[in-house]
N, C-alpha and C positions, 0 to 999 in steps of 0.2 A: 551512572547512566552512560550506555553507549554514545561515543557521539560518529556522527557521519561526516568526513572530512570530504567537502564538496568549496570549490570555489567561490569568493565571495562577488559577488556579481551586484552591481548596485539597480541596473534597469531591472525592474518586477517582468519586464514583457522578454527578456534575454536571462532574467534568472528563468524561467517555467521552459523556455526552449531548451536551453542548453541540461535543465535536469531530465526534463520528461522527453528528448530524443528519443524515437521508438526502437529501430531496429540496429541504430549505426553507433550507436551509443558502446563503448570500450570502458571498461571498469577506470575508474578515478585512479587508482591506486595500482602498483603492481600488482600480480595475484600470485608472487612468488612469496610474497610478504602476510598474505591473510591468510588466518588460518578458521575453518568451522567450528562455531560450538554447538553442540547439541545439548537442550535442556528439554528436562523430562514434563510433560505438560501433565497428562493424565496416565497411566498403564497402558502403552501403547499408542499415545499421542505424546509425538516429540515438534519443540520448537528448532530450526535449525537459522543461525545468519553469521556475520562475519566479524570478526574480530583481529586488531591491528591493520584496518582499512576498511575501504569501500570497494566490496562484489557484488553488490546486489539488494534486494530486499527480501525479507524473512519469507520463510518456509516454515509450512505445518505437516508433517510426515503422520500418517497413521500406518502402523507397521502390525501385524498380525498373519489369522491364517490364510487371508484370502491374498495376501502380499501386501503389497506399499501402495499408499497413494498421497501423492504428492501434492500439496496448494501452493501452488507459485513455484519457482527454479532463479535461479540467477544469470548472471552474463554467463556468456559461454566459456570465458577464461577461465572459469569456475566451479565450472560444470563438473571435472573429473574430483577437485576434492569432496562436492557435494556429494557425488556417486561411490565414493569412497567412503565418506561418511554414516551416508543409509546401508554400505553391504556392513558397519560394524552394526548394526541394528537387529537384518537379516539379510538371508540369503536369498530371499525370495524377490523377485523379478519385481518394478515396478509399473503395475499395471492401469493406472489413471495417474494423468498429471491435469492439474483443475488452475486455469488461468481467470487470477483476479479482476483482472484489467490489460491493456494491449503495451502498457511502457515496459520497455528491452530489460529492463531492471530485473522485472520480474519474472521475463519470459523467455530470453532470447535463448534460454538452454533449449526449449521446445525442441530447437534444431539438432541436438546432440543426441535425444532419448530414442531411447532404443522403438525400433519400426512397432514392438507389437504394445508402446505406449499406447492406449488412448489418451488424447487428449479432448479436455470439454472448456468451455467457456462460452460467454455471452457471443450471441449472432455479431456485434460492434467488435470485439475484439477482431475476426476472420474478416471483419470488413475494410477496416483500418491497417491491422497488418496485412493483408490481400494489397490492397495499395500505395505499399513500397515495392520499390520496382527491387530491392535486393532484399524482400522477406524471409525469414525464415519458414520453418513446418508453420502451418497453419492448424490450426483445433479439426478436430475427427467430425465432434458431434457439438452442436450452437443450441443453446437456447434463447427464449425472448424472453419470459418472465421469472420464473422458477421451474428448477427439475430437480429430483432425491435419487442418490445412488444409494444402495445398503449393501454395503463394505464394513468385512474388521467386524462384524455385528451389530453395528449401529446405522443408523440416518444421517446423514451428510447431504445436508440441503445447497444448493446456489440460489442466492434469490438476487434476484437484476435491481438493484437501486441508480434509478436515471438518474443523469446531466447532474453528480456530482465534485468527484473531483475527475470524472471523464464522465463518457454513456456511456463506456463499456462495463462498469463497474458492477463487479458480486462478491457476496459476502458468501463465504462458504460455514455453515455453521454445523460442528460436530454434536448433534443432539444429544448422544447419550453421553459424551464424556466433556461434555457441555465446555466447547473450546469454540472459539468465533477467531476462524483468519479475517482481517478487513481491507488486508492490499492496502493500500495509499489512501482509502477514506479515511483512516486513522492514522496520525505520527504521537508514537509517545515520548512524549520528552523533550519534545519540538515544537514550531510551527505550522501550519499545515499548508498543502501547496495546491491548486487551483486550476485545473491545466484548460482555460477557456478554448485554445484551439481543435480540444480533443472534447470539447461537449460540456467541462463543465461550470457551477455555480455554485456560487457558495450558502447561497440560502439552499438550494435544494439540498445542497449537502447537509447541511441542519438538518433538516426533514427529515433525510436519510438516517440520519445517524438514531435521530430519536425513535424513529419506527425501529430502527436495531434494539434499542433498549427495550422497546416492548415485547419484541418477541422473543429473545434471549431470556433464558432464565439467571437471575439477580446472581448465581451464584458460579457463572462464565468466566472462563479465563481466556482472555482477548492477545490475540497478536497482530501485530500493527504490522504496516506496511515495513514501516523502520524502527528501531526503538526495543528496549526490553520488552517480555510479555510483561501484560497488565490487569489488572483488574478491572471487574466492571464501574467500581467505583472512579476509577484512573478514568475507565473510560466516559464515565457521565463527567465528571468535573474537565474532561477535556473539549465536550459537548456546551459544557456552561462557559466558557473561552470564548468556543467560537462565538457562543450567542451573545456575549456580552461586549467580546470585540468590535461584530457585527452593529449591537445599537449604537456604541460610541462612535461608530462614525456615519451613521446613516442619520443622527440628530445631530451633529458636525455639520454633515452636506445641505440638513435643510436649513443650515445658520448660515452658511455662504461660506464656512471656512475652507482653507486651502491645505494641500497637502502641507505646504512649508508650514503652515501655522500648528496642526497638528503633530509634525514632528517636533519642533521647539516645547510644545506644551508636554512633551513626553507622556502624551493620554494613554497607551499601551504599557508604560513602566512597571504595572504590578507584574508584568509577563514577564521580566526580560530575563529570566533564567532559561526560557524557552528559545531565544534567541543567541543562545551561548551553544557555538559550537555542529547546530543542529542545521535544517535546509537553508532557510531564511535569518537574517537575523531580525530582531522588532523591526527597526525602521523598514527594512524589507516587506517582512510581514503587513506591516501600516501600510505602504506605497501599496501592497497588491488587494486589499481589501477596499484602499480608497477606490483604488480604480475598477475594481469587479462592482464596486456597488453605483458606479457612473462618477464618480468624480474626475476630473480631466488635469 
């Protein structure tokens, strides 16, 4: 399992700033040092992210005759090996780049790609990045709920899942070669992160995620915001985490316990291989779950 070398940060309310920084955000790690892998998702659906560090979060490239199109990009220190990457692919111009959500992680290449990119993503994302004063490109075309490009031969949906780990958030799911990008609604192999300044929640996230299961067909291959690709199994057992995380401490809070009591009691310990290495570690994880769900 990849792991993401990010700072350990004990505050839950200065770990979620300092990772989900929108625009100003500079990659963790040199980027003289990471290098791209590209793995084969479907015939013409490639997974791309980084290895020996932190640049960014994964990419889903569909490469064929109509050209490239790209879900999600990375920092811009990054940006030229990613671009480097897709022309061993093909040679053909990159013509939609599809933003999962508004954090720099994901997007901040925007600013690099070439002028006759389109770029799409959710209305919240142009709203959010619109209001930093040193933004990058901003998306061409916004939707509110869902909208389908047919590219490469197939249906490539966005569908807007609210207020969960932001409001900006969409899943982009590749119909026919049945590939779901999730952005940062999904970490595999991790904890997951909760960005309340940027819209979201963690129960809605829940919500979210299981409305993904339904509409996804059972036999998806999922790529997360960080993390290997995964399966849809990966991804419902990462679904029953949350949800199971979620009861134990929301029948915690109606006991009166305290965060201190529930870290000693180590109630999140079946997880903590999730907390090796990855955004949060468990106690991290516990602290930010206590307190999304009102604990003080």
């Amino acid at each position: 399992m990849k792991k993401i070398s990010l700072p350990a940060i004990t505050s839950c309310a200065t770990l979620l700033i300092a990772f989900f920084s929108c625009m100003n955000m500079s990659a963790q790690d040199n980027p003289d040092s990471i290098k791209i892998r590209t793995t084969t998702l479907t015939p013409g659906v490639y997974m791309l992210d980084c290895t020996g560090g932190f640049g960014g979060g994964n990419i889903t490239a569909s490469v064929g005759e109509d050209g490239i199109l790209i879900a999600d990009n990375m920092f811009i220190s990054m940006m030229p090996k990613v671009q480097a990457a897709l022309k061993k692919l093909s040679d053909k111009p990159v013509k939609f780049a599809l933003n999962s959500h508004f954090h720099g992680d994901h997007i901040q290449g925007n600013a690099v790609l070439d002028k006759n990119t389109t770029i799409i993503a959710h209305e919240n994302v142009r709203k959010r990045v619109g209001a930093s004063a040193d933004h990058g490109r901003l998306p061409d075309i916004t939707f509110t709920d869902r909208t389908s490009l047919y590219f490469n031969g197939e249906e490539i949906r966005l569908i807007h899942l609210p207020n969960g780990h932001t409001d900006s958030d969409a899943v982009i799911y590749f119909t026919k070669s049945k590939v779901l990008h999730m952005g940062d609604m999904f970490f595999f192999g991790m904890f997951p992160a909760v960005y309340t300044n940027g819209g979201g929640d963690i129960r809605q996230l829940i919500k979210n995620l299981e409305a993904i299961i339904k509409e996804a067909d059972p036999a998806s291959k999922v790529v997360p915001g960080h993390g290997d690709p995964a399966s849809m199994q990966d991804f419902q057992n990462y679904v029953a985490m949350l949800k199971e995380t979620t009861a134990i401490v929301e029948a915690a809070l109606k006991k009166g316990k305290t965060l201190d009591q529930l870290t000693k009691e180590k109630v999140f310990a079946k997880y903590n291989a999730l907390g090796e290495g990855g955004a949060q570690t468990t106690d991290q994880y516990l602290g930010m779950v206590y307190k999304l769900l009102g604990g003080k």
